[in-house]
C-alpha positions as CSV (number, residue, x, y, z in Angstrom):
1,X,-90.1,144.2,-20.1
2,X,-88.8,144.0,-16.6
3,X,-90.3,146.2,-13.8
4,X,-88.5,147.8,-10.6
5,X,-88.5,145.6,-7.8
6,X,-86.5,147.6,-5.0
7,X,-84.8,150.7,-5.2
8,X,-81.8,152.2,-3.1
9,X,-79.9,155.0,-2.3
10,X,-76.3,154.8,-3.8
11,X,-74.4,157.1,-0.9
12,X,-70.5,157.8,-0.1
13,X,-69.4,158.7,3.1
14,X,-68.0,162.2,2.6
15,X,-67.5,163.5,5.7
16,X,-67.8,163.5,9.6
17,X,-70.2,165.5,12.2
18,X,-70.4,165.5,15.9
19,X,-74.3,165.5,16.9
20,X,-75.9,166.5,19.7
21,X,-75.0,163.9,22.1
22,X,-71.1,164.4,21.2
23,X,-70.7,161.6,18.7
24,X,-68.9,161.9,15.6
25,X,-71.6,159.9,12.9
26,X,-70.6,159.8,9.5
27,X,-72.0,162.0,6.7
28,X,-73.2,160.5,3.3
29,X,-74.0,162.2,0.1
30,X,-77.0,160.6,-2.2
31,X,-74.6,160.1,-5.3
32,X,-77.4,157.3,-7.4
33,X,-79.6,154.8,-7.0
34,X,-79.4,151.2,-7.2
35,X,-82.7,149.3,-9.5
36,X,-83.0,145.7,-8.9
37,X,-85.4,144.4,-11.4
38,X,-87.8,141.5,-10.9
39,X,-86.2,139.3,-13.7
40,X,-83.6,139.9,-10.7
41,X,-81.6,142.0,-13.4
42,X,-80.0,145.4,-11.5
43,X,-78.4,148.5,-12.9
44,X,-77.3,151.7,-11.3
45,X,-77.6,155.5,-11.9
46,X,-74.6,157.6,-11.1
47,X,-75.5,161.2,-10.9
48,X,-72.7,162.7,-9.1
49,X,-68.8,161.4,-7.9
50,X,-67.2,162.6,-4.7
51,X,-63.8,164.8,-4.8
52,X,-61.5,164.9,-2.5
53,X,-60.9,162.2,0.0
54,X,-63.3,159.8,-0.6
55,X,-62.1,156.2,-0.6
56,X,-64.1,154.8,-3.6
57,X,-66.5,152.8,-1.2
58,X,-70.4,153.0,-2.0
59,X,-73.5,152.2,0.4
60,X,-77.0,151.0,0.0
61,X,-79.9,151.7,1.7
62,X,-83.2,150.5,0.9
63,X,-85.9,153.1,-0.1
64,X,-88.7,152.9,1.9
65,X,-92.2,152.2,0.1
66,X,-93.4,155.7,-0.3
67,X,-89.9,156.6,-1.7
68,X,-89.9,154.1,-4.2
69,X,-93.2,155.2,-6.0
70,X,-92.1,158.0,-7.3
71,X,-88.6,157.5,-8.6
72,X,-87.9,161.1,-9.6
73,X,-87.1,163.4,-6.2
74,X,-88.7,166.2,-6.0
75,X,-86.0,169.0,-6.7
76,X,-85.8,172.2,-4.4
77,X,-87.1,175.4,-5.2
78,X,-84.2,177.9,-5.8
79,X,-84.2,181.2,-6.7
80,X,-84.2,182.1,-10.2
81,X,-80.8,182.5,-11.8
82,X,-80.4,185.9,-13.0
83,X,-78.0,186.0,-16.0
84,X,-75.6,189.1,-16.6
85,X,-76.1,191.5,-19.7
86,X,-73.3,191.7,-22.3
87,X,-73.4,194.6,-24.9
88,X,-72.0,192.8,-28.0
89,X,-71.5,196.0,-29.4
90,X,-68.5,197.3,-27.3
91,X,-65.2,196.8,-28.6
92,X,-62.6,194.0,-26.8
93,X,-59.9,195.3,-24.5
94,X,-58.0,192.4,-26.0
């Protein structure tokens, strides 16, 4: 079976920004990544598609090493969800 060689970032510019020295950069959203294989094979994960104005065009940028050893980010803590109650017992208005 064929191992990971290099991974990348699948990105799509989906904005602008103006940073502190007053230059308008380009803002990308992680939307994959990109597996070439060493039996030179590749395949790609999609996780998310842009809406809106985005032009169809995809980047990659190489992972560094440290990235690439553990191919499964690390997902932010957010508060827990808190899920309304609903009497089932209460007739429908409808």
């Amino acid at each position: 079976m064929a191992k990971v060689k290099k991974i990348y970032d699948m990105c799509a510019i989906t904005g602008t920004y103006t940073n502190k020295n007053n230059e308008q950069k380009n803002e990308y959203t992680n939307i994959g990544k990109f597996f070439v294989m060493d039996d030179n094979s590749f395949f790609s994960v999609v996780k998310t598609v842009p809406v809106g104005a985005w032009d169809g065009k995809v980047s990659y940028f190489e992972q560094k090493e440290k990235e690439q050893n553990n191919t499964s980010p690390v997902a932010h803590q957010s508060a827990p969800v808190q899920t309304a109650q609903v009497n089932t017992n209460e007739s429908l208005p409808f």
